[in-house]
C-alpha positions as MATLAB code, in Angstrom:
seq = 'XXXXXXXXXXXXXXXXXXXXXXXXXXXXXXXXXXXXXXXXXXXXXXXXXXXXXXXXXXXXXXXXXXXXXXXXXXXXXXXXXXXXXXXXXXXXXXXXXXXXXXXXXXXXXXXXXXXXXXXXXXXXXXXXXXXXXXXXXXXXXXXXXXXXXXXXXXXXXXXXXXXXXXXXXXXXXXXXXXXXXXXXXXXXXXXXXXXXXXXXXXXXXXXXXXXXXXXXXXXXXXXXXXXXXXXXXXXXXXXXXXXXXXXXXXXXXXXXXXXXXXXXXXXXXXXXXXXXXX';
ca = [
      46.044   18.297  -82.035;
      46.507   14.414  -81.924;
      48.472   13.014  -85.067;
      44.737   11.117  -85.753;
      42.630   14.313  -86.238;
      45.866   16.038  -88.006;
      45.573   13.608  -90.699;
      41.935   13.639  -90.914;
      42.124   17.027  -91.084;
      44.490   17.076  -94.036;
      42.289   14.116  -95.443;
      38.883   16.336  -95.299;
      40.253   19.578  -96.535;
      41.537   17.798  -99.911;
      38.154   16.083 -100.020;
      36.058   19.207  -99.379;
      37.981   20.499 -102.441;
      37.080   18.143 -104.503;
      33.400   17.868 -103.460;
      32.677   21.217 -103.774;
      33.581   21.462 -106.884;
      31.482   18.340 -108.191;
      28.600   20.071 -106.293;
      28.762   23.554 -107.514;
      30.327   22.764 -111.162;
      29.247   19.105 -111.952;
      25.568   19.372 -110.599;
      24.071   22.545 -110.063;
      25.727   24.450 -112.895;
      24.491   22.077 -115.644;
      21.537   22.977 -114.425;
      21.394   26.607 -114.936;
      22.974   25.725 -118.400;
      19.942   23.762 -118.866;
      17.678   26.391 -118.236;
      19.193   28.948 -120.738;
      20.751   30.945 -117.708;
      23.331   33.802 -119.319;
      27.099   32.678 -119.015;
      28.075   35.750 -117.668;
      25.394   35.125 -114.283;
      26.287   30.696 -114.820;
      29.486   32.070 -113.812;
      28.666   34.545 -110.845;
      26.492   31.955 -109.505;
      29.087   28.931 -109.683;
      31.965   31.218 -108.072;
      29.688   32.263 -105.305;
      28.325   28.541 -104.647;
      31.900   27.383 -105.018;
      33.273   29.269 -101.809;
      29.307   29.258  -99.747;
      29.626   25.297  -99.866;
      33.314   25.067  -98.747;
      32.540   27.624  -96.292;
      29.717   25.528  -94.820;
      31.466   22.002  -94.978;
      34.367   23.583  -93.173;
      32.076   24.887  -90.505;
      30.603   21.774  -89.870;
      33.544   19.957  -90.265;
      34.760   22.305  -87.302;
      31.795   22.604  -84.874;
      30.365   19.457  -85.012;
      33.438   17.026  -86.136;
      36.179   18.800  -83.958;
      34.138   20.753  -81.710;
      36.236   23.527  -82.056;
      35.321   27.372  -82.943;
      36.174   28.430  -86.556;
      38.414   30.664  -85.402;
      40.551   28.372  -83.995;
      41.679   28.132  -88.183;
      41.982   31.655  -88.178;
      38.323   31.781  -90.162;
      36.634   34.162  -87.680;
      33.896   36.451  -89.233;
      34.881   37.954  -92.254;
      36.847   41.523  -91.706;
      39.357   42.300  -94.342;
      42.224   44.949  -92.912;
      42.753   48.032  -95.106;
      46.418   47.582  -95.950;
      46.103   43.952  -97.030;
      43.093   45.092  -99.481;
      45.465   47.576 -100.910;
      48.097   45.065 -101.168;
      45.861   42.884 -103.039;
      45.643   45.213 -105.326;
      48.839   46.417 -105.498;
      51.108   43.166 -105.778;
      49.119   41.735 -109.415;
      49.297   45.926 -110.688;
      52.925   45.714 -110.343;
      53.727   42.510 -112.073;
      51.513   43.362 -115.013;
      52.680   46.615 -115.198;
      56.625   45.603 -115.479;
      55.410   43.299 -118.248;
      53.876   45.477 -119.907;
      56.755   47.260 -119.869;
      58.779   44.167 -121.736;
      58.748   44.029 -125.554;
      55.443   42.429 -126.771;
      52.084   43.409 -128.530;
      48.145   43.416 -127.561;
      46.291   41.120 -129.351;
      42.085   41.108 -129.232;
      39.370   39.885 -131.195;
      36.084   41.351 -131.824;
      33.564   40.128 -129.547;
      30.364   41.066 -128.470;
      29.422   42.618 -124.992;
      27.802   39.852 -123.742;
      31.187   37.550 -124.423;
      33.144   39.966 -122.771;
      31.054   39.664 -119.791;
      31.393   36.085 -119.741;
      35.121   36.366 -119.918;
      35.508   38.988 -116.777;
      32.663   37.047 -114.951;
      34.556   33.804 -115.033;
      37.858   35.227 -114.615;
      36.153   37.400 -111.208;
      33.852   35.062 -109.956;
      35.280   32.013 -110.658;
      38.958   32.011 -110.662;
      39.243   35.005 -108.335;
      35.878   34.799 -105.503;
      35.509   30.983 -106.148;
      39.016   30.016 -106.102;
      40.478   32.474 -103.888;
      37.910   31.976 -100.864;
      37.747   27.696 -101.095;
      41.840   27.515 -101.414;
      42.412   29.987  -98.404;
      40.068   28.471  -96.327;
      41.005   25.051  -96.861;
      44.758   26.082  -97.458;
      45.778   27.911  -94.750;
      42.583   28.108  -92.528;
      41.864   23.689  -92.358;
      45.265   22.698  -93.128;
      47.895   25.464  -92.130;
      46.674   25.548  -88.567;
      45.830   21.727  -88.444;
      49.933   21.104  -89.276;
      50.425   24.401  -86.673;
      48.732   22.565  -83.724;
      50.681   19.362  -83.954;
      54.196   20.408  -84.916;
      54.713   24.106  -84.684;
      54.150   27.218  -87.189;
      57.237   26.484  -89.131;
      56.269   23.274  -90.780;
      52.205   24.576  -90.366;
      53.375   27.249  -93.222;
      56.096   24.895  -95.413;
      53.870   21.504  -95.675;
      50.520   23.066  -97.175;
      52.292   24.905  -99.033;
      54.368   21.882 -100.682;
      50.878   20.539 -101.300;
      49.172   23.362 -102.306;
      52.066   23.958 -104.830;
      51.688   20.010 -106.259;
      47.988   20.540 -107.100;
      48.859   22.741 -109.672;
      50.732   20.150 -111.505;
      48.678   16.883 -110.946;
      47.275   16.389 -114.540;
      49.352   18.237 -116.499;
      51.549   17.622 -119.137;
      54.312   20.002 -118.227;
      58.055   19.567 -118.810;
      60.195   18.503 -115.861;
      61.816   22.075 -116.040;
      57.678   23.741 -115.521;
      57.250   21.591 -113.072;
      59.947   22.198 -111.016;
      59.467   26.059 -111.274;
      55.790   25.608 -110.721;
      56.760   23.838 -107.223;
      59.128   26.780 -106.050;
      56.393   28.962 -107.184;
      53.239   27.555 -105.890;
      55.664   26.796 -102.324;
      56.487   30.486 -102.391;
      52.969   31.983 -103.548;
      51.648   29.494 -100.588;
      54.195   30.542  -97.699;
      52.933   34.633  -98.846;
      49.090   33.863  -98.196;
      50.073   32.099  -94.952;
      51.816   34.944  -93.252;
      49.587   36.679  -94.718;
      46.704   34.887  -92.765;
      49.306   34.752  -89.934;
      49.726   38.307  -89.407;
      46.409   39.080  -89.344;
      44.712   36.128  -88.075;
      42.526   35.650  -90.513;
      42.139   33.789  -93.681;
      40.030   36.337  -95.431;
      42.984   38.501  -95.661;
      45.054   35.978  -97.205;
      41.551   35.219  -99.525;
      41.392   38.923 -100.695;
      45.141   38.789 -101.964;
      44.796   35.586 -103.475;
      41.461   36.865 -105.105;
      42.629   39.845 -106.440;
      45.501   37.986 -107.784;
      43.313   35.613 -109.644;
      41.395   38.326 -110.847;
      43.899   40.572 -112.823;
      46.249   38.288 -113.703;
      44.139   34.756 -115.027;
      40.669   36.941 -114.991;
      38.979   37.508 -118.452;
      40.146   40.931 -118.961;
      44.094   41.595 -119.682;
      46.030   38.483 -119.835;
      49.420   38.503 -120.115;
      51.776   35.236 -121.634;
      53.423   33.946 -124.531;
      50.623   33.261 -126.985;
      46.711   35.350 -127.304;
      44.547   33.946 -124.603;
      41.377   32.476 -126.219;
      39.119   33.593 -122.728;
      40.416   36.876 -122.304;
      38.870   39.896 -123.560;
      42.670   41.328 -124.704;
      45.944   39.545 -124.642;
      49.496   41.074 -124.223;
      51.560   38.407 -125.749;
      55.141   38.941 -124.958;
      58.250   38.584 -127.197;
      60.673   37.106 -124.727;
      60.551   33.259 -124.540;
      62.861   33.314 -121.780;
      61.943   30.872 -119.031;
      62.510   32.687 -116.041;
      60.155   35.305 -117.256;
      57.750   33.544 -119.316;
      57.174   30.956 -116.513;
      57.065   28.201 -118.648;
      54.069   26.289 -119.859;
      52.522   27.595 -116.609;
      52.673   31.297 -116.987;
      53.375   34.035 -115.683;
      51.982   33.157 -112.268;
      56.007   30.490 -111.840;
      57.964   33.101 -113.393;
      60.929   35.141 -111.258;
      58.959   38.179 -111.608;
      55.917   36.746 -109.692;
      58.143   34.587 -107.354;
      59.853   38.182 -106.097;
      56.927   39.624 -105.002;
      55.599   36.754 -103.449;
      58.873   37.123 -101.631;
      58.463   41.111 -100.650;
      54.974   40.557  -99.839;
      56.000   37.431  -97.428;
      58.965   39.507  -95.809;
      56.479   42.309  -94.921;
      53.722   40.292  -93.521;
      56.949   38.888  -91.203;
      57.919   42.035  -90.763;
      54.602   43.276  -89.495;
      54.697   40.233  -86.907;
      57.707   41.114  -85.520;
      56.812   44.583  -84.575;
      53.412   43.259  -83.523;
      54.862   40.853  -80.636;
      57.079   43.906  -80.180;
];
């Protein structure tokens, strides 16, 4: 890929980020709030709109922009393998369960049925389908393979990831000390779903981790931190206030705990590759 279209490419994917969410949560959502439509279905709708529109700028971005197949980003039709479902699941259900295993108490107040659908729609359509499916195929489908095709897999995996690990700071008042352990996290977190997407080529198996992820550990049901989560149906707030493990202002998500298994999750996906071109 030319050094023009690389940059364009990195140029549109940030842009189809943003535009899809004006569309999907600045226009069309009002408008279902307008009309009285249940939060729990405001928020299945807006997670499902969030990844259909990103899905069809990037294809038209690709086919008619680039002329180029979708696969060529590793977005080819969506197929999910069975062992990187199960690690989906698996990598979130371990963190939580070693904090749950740390000193700390649950926390919940009483709310109706219909709130606590809200909460677990918005945390599983939202923050998990929404989230997961527009930042993998942007991420590591647009701008991962853009990077790949002009300098080589190496800096196709590091440089998104940088990037992808600075969005989660832009805006936010976090100490110098969050930030920088945001950064490492985000960089690490970003260079797992890569390989991930790598290994398998596809994005959608990248999109299921990072989905699941998004689901169990920022979703609306258990939430884990420092102080009772005001969106979450029940709260485990933990005694520690050590940084490593808290993660800072950011969570749980930059702590040491999470960073390590984006690290054994990233070293099997690599591992897997090897004894693939084996």
């Amino acid at each position: 890929m030319k050094t023009g279209k690389m940059i364009l490419t990195i140029a549109v994917s940030v842009a189809f980020l943003i535009l899809s969410s004006i569309l999907s949560q600045g226009i069309v959502m009002p408008l279902l709030a307008m009309a009285g439509v249940p939060a729990w279905l405001y928020h299945i709708v807006g997670g499902l709109l969030y990844a259909a529109l990103t899905y069809a700028m990037v294809w038209l971005y690709c086919t008619k922009c680039l002329k180029t197949e979708l696969s060529a980003f590793l977005i080819p039709k969506c197929r999910i393998r069975l062992k990187w479902a199960a690690a989906a699941v698996l990598l979130p259900t371990v963190v939580s369960a070693i904090y749950l295993l740390l000193p700390g108490s649950y926390a919940a107040d009483p709310l109706d049925a219909g709130t606590k659908l809200a909460f677990v729609t918005r945390g599983a359509f939202l923050a998990g389908v929404g989230a997961g499916v527009v930042e993998e195929l942007l991420f590591r489908g647009l701008l991962m393979n853009a990077v790949i095709q002009k300098y080589g897999r190496a800096a196709g995996i590091f440089a998104p990831s940088v990037l992808f690990a600075s969005l989660h700071i832009i805006g936010m008042k976090f100490s110098l000390l969050s930030c920088v352990q945001v950064m490492i996290a985000g960089t690490f977190v970003g260079v797992m779903f890569s390989l991930i997407a790598l290994e398998g080529r596809s994005v959608w198996n990248s999109a299921i981790v990072h989905a699941v992820w998004n689901m169990i550990i920022i979703g609306g049901g258990l939430t884990i931190g420092t102080e009772v989560n005001e969106y979450a149906v029940c709260s485990y707030v933990l005694e520690t206030r050590s940084f490593l493990l808290t993660g800072g202002e950011f969570g749980i998500e930059s702590s040491v705990v999470s960073i390590i298994g984006y690290l054994a999750v990233g070293l099997v996906a690599v591992g897997m590759m090897k004894r693939g071109r084996r």
